[in-house]
TORDOVO-7870 format. One record per atom (N, C-alpha, C): x, y, z; residue in one letter; atom name. Coordinates in steps of 0.02 Angstrom, whole numbers, plus 50000, padded with zeros to 5 digits. Layout:
% TORDOVO-7870
SITE    px    py    pz code site
SITE     X     Y     Z    A   CA
...
END
This chain:
% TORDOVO-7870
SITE    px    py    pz code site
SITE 47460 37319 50728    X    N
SITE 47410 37372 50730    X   CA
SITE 47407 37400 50800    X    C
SITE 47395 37463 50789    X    N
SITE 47419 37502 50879    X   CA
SITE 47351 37506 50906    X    C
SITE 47301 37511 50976    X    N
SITE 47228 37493 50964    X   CA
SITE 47235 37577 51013    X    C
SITE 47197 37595 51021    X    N
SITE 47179 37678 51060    X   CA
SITE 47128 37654 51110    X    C
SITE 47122 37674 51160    X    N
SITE 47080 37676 51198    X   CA
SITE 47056 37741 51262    X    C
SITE 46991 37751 51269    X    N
SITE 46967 37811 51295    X   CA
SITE 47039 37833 51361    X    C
SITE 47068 37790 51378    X    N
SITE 47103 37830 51430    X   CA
SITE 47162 37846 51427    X    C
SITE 47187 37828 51376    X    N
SITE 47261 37839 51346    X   CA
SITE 47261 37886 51276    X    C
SITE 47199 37907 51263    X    N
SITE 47216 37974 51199    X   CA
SITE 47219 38034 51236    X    C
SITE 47231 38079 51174    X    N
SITE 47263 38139 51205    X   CA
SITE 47198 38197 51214    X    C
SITE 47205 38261 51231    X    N
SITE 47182 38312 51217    X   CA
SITE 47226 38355 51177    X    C
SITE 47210 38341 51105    X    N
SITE 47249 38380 51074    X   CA
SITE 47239 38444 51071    X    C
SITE 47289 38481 51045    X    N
SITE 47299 38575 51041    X   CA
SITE 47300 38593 51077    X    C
SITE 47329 38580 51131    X    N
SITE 47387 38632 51194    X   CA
SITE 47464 38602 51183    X    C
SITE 47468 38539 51147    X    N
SITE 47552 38498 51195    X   CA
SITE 47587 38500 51104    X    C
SITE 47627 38444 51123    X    N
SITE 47657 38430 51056    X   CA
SITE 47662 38345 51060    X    C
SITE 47690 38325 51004    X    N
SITE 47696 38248 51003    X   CA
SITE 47623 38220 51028    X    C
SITE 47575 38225 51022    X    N
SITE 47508 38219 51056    X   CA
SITE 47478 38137 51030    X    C
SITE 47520 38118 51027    X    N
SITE 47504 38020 51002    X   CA
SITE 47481 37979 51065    X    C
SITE 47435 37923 51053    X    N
SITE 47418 37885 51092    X   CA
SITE 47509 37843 51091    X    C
SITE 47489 37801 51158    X    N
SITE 47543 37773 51207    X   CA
SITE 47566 37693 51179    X    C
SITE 47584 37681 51220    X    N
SITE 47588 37583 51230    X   CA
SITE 47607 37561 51139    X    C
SITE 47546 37533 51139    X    N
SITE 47545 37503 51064    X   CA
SITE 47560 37537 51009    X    C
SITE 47588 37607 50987    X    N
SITE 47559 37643 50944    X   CA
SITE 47619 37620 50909    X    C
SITE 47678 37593 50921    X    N
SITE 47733 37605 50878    X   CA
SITE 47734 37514 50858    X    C
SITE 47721 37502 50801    X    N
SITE 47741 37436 50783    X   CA
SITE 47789 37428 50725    X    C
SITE 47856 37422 50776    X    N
SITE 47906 37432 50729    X   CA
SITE 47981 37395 50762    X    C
SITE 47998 37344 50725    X    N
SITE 48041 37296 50729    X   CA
SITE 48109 37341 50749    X    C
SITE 48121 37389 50742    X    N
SITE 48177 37454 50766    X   CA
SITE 48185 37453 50848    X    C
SITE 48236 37419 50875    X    N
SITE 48230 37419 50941    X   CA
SITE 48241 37492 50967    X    C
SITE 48282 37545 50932    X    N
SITE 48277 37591 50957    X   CA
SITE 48216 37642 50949    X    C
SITE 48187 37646 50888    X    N
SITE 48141 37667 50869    X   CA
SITE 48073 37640 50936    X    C
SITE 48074 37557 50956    X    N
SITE 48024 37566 51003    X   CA
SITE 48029 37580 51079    X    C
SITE 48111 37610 51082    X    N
SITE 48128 37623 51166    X   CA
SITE 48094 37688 51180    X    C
SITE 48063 37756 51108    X    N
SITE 48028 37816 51125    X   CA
SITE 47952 37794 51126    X    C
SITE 47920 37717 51111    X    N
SITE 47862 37702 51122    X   CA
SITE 47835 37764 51175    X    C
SITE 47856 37800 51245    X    N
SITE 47833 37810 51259    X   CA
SITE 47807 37895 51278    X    C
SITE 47869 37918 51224    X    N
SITE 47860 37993 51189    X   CA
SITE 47778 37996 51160    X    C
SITE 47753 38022 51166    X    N
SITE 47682 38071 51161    X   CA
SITE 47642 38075 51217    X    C
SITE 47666 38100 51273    X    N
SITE 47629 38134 51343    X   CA
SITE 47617 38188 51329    X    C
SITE 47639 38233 51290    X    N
SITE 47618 38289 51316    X   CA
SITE 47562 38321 51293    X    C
SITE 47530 38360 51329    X    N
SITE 47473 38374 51341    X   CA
SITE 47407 38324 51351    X    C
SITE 47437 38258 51353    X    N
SITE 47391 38199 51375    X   CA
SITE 47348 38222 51454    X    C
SITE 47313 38226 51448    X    N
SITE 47281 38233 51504    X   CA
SITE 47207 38162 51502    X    C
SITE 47209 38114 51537    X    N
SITE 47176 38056 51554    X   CA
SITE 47091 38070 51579    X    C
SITE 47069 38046 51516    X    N
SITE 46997 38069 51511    X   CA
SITE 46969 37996 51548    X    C
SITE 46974 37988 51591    X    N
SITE 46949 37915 51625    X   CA
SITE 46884 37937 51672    X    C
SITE 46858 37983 51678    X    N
SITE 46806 38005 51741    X   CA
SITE 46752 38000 51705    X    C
SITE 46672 37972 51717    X    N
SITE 46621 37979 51696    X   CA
SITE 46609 38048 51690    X    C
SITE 46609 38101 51725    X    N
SITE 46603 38171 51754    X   CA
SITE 46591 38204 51657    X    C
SITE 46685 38174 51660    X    N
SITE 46729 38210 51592    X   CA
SITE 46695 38173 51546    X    C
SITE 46695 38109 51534    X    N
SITE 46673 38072 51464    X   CA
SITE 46605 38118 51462    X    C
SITE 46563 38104 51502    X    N
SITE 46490 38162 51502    X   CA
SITE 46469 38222 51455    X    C
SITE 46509 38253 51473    X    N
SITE 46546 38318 51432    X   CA
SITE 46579 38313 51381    X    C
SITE 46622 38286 51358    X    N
SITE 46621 38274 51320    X   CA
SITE 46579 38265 51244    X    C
SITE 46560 38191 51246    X    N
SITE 46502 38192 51227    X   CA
SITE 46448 38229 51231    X    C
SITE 46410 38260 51286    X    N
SITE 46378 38325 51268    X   CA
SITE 46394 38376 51222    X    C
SITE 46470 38397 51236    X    N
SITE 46481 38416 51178    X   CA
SITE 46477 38412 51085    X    C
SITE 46495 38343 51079    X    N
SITE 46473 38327 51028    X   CA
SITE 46415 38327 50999    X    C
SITE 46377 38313 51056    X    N
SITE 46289 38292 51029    X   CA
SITE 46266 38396 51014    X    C
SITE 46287 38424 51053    X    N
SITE 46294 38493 51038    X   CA
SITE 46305 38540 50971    X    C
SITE 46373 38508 50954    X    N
SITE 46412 38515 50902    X   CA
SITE 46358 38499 50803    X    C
SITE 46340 38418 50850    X    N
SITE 46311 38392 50785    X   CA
SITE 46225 38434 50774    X    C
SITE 46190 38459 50835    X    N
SITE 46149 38463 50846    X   CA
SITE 46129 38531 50833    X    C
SITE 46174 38586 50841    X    N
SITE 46215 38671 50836    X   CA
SITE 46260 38676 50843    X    C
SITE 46288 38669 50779    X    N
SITE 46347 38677 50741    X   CA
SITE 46360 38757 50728    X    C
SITE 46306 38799 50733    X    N
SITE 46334 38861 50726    X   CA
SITE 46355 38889 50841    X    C
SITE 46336 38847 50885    X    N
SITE 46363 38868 50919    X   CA
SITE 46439 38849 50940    X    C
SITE 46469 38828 50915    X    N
SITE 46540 38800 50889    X   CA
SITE 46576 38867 50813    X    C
SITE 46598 38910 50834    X    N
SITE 46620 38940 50792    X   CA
SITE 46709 38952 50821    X    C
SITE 46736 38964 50770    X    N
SITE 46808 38989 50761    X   CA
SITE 46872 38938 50816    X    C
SITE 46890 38936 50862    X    N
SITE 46924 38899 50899    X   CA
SITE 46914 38873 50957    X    C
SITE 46839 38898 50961    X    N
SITE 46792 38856 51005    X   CA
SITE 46794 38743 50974    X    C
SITE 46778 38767 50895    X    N
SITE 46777 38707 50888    X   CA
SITE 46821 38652 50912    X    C
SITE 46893 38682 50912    X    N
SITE 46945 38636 50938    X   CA
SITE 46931 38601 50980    X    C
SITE 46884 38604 51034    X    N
SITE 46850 38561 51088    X   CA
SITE 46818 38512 51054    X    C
SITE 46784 38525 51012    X    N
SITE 46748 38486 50987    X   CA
SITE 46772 38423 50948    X    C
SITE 46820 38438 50923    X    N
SITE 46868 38404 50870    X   CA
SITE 46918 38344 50943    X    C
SITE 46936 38369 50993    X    N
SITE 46953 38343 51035    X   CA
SITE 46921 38295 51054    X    C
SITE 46839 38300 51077    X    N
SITE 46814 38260 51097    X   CA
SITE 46803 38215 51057    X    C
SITE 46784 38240 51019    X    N
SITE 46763 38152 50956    X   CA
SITE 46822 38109 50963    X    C
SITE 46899 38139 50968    X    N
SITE 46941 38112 50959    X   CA
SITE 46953 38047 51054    X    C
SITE 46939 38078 51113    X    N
SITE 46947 38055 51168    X   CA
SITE 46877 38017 51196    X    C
SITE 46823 38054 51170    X    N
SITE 46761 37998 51184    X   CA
SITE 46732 37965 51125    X    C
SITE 46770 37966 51077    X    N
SITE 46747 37919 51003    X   CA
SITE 46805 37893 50971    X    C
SITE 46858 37885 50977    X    N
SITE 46919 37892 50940    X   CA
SITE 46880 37910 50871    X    C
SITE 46858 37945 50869    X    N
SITE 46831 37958 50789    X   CA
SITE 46875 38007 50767    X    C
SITE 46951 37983 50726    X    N
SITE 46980 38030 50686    X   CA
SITE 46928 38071 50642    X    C
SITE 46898 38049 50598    X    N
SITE 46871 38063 50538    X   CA
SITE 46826 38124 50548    X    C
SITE 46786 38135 50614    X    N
SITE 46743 38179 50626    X   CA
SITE 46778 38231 50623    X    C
SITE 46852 38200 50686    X    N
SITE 46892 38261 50700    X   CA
SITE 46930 38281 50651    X    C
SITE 46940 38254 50596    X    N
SITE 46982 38287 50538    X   CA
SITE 46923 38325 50522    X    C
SITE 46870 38320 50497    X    N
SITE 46822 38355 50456    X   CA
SITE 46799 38429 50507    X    C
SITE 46793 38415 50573    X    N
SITE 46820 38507 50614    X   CA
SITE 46873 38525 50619    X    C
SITE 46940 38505 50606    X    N
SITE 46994 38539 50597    X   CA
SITE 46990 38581 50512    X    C
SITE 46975 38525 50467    X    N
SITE 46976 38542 50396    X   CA
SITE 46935 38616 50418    X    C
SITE 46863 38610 50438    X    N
SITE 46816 38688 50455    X   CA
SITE 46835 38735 50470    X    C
SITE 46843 38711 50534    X    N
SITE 46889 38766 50560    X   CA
SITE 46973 38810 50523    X    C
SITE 46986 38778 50484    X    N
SITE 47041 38775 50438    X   CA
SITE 47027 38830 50391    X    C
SITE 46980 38819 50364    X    N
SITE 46931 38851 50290    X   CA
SITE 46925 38944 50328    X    C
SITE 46914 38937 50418    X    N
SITE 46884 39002 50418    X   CA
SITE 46948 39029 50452    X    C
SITE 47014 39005 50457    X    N
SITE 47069 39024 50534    X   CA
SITE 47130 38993 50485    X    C
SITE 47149 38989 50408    X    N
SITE 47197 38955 50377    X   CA
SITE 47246 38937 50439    X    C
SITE 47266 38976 50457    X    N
SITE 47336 38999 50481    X   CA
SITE 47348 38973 50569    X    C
SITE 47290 38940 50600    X    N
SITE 47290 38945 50658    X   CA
SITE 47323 38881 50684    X    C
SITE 47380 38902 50712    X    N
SITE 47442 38831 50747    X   CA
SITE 47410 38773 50748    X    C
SITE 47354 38771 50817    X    N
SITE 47328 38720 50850    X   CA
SITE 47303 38662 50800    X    C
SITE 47247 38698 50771    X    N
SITE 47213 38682 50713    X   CA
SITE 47253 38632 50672    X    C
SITE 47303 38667 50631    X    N
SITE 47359 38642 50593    X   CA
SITE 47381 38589 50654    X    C
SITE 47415 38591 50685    X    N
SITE 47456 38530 50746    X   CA
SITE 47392 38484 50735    X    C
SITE 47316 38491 50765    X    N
SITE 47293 38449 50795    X   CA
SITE 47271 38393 50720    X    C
SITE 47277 38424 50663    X    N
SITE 47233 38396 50591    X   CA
SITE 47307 38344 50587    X    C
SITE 47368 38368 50591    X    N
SITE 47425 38338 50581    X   CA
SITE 47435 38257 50636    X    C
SITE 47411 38273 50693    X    N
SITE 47400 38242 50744    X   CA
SITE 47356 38177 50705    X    C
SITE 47298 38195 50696    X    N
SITE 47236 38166 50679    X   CA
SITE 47272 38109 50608    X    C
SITE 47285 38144 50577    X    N
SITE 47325 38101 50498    X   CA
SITE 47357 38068 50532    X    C
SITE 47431 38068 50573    X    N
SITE 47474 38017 50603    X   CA
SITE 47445 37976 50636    X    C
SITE 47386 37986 50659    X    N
SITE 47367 37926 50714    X   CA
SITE 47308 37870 50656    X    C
SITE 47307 37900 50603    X    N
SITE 47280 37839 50571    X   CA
SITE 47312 37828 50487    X    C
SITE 47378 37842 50507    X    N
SITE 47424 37817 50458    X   CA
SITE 47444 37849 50373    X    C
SITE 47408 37924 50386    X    N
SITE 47410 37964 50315    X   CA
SITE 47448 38001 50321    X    C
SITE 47535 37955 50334    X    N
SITE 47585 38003 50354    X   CA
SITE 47604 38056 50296    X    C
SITE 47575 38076 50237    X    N
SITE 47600 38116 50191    X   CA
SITE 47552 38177 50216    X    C
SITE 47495 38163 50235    X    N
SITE 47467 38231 50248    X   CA
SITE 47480 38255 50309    X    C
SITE 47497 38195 50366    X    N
SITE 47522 38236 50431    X   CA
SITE 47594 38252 50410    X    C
SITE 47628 38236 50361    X    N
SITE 47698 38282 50353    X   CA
SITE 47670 38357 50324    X    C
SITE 47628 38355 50284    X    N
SITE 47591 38408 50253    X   CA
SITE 47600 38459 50308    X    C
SITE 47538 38456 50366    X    N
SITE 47534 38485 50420    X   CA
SITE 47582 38511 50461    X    C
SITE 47618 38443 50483    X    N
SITE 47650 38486 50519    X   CA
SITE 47708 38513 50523    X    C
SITE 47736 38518 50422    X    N
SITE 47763 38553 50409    X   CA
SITE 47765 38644 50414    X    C
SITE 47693 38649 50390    X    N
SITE 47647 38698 50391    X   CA
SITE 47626 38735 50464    X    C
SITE 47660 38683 50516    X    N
SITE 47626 38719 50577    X   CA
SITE 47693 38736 50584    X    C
SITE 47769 38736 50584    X    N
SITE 47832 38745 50598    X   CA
SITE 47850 38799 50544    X    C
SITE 47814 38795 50489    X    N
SITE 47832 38865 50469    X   CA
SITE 47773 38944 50501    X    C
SITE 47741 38897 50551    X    N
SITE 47715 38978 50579    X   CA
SITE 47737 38970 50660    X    C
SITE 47807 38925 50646    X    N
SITE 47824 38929 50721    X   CA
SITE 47821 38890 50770    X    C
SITE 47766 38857 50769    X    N
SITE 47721 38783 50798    X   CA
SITE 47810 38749 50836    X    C
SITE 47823 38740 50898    X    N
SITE 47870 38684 50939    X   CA
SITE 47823 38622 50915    X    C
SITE 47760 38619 50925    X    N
SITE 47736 38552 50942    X   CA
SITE 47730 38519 50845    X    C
SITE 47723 38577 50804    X    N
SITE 47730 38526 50732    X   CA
SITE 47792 38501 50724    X    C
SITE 47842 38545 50752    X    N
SITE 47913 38520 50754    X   CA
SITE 47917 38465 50773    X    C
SITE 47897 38458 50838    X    N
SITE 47941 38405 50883    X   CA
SITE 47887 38349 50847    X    C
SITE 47834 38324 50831    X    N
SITE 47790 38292 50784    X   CA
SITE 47817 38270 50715    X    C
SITE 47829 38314 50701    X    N
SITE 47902 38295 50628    X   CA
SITE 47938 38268 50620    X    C
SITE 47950 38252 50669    X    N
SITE 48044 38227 50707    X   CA
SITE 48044 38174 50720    X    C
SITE 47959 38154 50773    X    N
SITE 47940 38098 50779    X   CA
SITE 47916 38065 50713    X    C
SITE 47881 38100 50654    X    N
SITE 47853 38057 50615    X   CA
SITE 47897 38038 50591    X    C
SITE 47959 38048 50548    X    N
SITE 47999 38041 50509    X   CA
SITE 48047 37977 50559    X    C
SITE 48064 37991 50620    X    N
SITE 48104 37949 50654    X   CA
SITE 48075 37885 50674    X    C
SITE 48002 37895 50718    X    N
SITE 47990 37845 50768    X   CA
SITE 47957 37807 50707    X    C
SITE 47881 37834 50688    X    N
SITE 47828 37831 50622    X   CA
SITE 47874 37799 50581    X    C
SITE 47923 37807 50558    X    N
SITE 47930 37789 50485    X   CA
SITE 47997 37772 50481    X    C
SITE 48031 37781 50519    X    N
SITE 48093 37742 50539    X   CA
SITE 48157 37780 50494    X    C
SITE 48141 37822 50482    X    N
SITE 48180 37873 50420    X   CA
SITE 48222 37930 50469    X    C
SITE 48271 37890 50510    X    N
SITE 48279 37958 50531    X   CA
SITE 48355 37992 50511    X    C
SITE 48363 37976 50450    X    N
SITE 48418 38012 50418    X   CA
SITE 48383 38100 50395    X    C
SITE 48312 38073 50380    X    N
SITE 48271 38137 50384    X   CA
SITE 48264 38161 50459    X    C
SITE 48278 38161 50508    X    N
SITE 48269 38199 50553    X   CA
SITE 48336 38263 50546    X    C
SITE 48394 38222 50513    X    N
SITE 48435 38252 50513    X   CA
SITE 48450 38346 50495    X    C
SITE 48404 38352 50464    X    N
SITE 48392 38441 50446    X   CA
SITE 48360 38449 50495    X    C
SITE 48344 38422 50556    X    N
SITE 48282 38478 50584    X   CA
SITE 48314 38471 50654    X    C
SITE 48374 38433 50668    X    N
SITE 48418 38449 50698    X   CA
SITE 48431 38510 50749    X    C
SITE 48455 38564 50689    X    N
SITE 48483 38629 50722    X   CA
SITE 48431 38654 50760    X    C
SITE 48353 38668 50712    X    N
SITE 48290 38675 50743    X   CA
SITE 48265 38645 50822    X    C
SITE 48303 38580 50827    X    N
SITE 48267 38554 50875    X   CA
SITE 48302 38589 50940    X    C
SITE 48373 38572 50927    X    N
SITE 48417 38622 50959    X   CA
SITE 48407 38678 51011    X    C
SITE 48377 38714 50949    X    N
SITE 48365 38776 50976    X   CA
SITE 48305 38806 50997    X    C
SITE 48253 38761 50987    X    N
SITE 48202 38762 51034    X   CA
SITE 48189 38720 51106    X    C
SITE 48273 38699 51119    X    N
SITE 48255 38657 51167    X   CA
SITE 48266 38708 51242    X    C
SITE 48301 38743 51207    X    N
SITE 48298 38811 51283    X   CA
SITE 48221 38866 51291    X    C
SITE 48208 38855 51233    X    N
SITE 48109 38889 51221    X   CA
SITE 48072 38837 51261    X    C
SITE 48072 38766 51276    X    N
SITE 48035 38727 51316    X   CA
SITE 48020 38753 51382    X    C
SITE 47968 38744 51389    X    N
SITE 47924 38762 51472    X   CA
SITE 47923 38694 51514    X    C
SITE 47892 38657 51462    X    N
SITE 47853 38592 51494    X   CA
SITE 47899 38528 51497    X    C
SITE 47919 38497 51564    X    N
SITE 47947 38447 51568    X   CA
SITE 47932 38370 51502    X    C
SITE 47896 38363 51490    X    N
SITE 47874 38309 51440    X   CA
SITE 47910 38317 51375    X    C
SITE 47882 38388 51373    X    N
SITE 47909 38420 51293    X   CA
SITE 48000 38416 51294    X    C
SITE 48022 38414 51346    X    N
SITE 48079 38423 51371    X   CA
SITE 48134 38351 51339    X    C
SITE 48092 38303 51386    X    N
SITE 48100 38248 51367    X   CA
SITE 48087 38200 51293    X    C
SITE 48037 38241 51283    X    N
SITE 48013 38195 51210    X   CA
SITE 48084 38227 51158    X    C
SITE 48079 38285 51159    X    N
SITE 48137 38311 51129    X   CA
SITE 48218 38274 51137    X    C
SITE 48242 38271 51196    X    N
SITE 48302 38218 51222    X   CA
SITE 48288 38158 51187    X    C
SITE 48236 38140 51192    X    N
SITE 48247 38047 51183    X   CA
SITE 48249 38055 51106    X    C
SITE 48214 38084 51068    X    N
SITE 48233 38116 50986    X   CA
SITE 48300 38118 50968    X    C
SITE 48322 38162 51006    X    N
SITE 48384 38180 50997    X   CA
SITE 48440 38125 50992    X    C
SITE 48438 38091 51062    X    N
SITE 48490 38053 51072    X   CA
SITE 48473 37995 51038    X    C
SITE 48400 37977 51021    X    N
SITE 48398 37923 50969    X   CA
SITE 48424 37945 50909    X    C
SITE 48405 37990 50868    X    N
SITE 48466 38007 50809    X   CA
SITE 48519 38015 50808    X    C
SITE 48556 38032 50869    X    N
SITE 48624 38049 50865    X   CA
SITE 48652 37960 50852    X    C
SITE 48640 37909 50888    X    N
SITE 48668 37847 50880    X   CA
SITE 48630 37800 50836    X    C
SITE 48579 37816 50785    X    N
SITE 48549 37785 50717    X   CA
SITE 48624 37800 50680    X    C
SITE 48616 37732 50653    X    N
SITE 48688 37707 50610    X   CA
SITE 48679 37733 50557    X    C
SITE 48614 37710 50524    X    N
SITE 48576 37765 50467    X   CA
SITE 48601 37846 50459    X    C
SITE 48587 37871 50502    X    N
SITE 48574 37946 50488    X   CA
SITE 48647 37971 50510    X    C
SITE 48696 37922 50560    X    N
SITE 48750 37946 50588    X   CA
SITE 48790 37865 50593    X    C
SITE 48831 37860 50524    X    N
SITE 48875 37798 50544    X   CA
SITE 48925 37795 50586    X    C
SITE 48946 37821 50621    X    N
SITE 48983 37856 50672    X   CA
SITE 48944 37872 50733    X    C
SITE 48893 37896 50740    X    N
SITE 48874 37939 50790    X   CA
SITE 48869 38004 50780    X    C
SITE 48845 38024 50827    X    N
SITE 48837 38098 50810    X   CA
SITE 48857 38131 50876    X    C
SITE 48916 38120 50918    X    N
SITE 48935 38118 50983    X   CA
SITE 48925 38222 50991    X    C
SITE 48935 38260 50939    X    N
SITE 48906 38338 50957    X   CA
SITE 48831 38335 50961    X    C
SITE 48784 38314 50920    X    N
SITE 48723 38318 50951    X   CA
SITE 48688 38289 51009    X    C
SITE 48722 38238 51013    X    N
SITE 48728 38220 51095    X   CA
SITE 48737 38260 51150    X    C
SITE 48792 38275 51157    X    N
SITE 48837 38319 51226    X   CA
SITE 48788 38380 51227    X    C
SITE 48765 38413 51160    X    N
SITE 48734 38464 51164    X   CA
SITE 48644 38439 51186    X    C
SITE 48615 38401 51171    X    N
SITE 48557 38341 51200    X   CA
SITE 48557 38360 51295    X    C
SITE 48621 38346 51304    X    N
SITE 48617 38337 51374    X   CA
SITE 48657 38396 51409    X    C
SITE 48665 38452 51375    X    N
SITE 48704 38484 51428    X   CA
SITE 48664 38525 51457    X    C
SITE 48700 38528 51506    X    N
SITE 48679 38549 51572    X   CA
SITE 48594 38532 51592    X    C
SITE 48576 38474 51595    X    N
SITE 48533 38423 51600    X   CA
SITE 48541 38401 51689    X    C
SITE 48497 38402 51737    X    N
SITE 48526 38372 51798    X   CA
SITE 48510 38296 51771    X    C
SITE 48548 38237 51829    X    N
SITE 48549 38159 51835    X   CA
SITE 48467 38167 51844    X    C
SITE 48453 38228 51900    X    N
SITE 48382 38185 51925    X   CA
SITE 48331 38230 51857    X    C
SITE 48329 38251 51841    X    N
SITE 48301 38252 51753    X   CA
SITE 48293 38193 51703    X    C
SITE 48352 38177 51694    X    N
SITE 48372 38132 51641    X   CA
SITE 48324 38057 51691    X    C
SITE 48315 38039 51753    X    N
SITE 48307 37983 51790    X   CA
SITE 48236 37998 51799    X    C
SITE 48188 38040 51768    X    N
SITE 48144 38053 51786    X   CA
SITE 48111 38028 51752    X    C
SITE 48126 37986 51681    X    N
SITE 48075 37951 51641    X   CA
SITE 48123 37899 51613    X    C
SITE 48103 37838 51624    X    N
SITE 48155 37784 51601    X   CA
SITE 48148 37754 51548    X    C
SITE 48127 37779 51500    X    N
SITE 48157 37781 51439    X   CA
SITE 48212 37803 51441    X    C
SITE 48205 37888 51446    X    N
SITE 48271 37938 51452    X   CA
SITE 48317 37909 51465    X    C
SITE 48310 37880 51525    X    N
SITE 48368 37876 51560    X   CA
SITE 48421 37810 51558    X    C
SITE 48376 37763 51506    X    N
SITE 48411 37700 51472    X   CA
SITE 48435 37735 51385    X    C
SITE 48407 37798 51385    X    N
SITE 48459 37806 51318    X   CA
SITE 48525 37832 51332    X    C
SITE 48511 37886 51379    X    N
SITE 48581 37948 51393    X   CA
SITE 48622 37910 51430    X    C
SITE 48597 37838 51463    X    N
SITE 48658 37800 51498    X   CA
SITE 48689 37746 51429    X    C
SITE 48656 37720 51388    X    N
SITE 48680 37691 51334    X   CA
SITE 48726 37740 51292    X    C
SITE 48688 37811 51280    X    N
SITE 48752 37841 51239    X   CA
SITE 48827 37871 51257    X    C
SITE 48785 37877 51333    X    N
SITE 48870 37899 51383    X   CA
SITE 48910 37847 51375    X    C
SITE 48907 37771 51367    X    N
SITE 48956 37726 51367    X   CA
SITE 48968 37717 51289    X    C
SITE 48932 37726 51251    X    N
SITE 48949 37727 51165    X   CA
SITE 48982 37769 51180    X    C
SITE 48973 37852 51172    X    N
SITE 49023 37886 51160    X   CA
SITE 49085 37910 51218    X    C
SITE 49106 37873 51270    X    N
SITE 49169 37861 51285    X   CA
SITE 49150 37888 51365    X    C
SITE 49099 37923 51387    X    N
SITE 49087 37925 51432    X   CA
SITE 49080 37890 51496    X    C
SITE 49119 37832 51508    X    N
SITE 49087 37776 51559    X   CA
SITE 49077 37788 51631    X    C
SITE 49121 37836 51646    X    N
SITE 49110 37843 51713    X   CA
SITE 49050 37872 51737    X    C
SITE 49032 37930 51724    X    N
SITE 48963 37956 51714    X   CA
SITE 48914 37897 51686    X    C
SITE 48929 37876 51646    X    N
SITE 48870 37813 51638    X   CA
SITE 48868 37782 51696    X    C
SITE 48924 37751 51730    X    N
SITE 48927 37697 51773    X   CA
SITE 48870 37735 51843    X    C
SITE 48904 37779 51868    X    N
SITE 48871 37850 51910    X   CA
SITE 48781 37818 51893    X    C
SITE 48760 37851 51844    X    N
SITE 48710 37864 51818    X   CA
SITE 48666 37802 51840    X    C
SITE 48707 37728 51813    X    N
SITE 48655 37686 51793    X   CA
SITE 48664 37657 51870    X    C
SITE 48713 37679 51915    X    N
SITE 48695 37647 51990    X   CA
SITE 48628 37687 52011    X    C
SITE 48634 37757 51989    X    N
SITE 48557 37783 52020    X   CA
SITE 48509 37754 51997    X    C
SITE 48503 37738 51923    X    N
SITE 48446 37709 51887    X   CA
SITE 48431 37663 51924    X    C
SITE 48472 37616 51959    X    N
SITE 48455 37553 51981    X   CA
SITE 48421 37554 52062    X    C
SITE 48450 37616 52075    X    N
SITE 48422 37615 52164    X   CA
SITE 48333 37621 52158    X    C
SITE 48335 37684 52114    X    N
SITE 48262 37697 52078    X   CA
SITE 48208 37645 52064    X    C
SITE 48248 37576 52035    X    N
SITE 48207 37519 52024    X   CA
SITE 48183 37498 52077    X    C
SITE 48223 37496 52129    X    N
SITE 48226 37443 52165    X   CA
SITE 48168 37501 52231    X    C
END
């Protein structure tokens, strides 16, 4: 069981992959738990009395005048329950609201999808954030990718969303998103499952034109793309690679 706590949840509806950290992945898949630490983005660390404050004000707000919470204002609201209450349930029930009056609105959709995965109703967060990738949504995407791969260990299903991931990986802004995407990638390309062989083109394409000090910037990353450079025939560049990894440790 994965446990959440106030300083490691997310602020959902700005990022993608928006999952609590550490514990969340309990899954006998050694590769499946080397992206344990894919869902940063848009994590921003609610640890300050200042912030918890507010928060909660908010809520007590929310529950108190509920009509001053209208249209995508609420999303705050739905956030906070989620970072100063882990209270999925509240926050599903203002996404659902907000839902009823904005069908169509990304965040909304991402953050309700968010909310289902983090307490295990992976059919309705596939629901979602199917639904947020057909209006475009990177972050229901890259959420998809994870549910089906990391979540559920299925990642022969990642395999269609592939080309997609692909080609939103040059649309990325945000270093995290950057990465959560890579470690996806290169974890499916070498799942025996989804690629008995490998998948040595979705790889090369994973990392091209990628700098060392990119790839060394989060070590996860940088223990996959040096594991798959020596799977798929690359060693010297691995060798390269994993002497930097090591100066880094040390």
């Amino acid at each position: 069981m994965w446990l959440l706590s106030f300083s490691t949840l997310i602020l959902i509806g700005n990022g993608s992959l928006a999952l609590a950290q550490a514990n969340f992945i309990a899954s006998t898949n050694a590769e499946a738990s080397a992206v344990t630490n894919i869902s940063t983005v848009a994590i921003r660390e609610t640890n300050t009395p200042a912030l918890y404050q507010h928060l909660k004000d908010e809520i007590r707000d929310y529950e108190q005048h509920p009509e001053h919470w209208q249209g995508t204002n609420s999303i705050e609201v739905a956030i906070a329950y989620i970072t100063a209450e882990t209270n999925f349930d509240a926050a599903i029930g203002v996404y659902r609201k907000l839902l009823k009056e904005l069908p169509n609105n990304a965040r909304a959709i991402h953050g309700l999808g968010v909310c289902y995965l983090l307490t295990g109703q992976y059919n309705e967060a596939e629901i979602q954030f199917k639904k947020g990738w057909s209006l475009g949504d990177h972050s229901s995407l890259l959420d998809l990718a994870f549910l089906y791969g990391v979540s559920l260990d299925r990642w022969q299903d990642v395999k269609p969303l592939v080309p997609d991931l692909l080609k939103i990986r040059e649309q990325l802004t945000d270093k995290t998103d950057e990465h959560e995407l890579l470690n996806i990638l290169i974890i499916y390309s070498g799942d025996k499952r989804a690629n008995p062989t490998g998948d040595k083109e979705t790889f090369l394409k994973a990392i091209d034109g990628l700098s060392d000090e990119f790839i060394l910037e989060r070590k996860d990353t940088a223990e996959l793309v040096i594991r798959d450079l020596a799977a798929f025939g690359y060693k010297e560049r691995a060798d390269k690679l994993y002497t930097k990894y090591l100066q880094r440790q040390n």
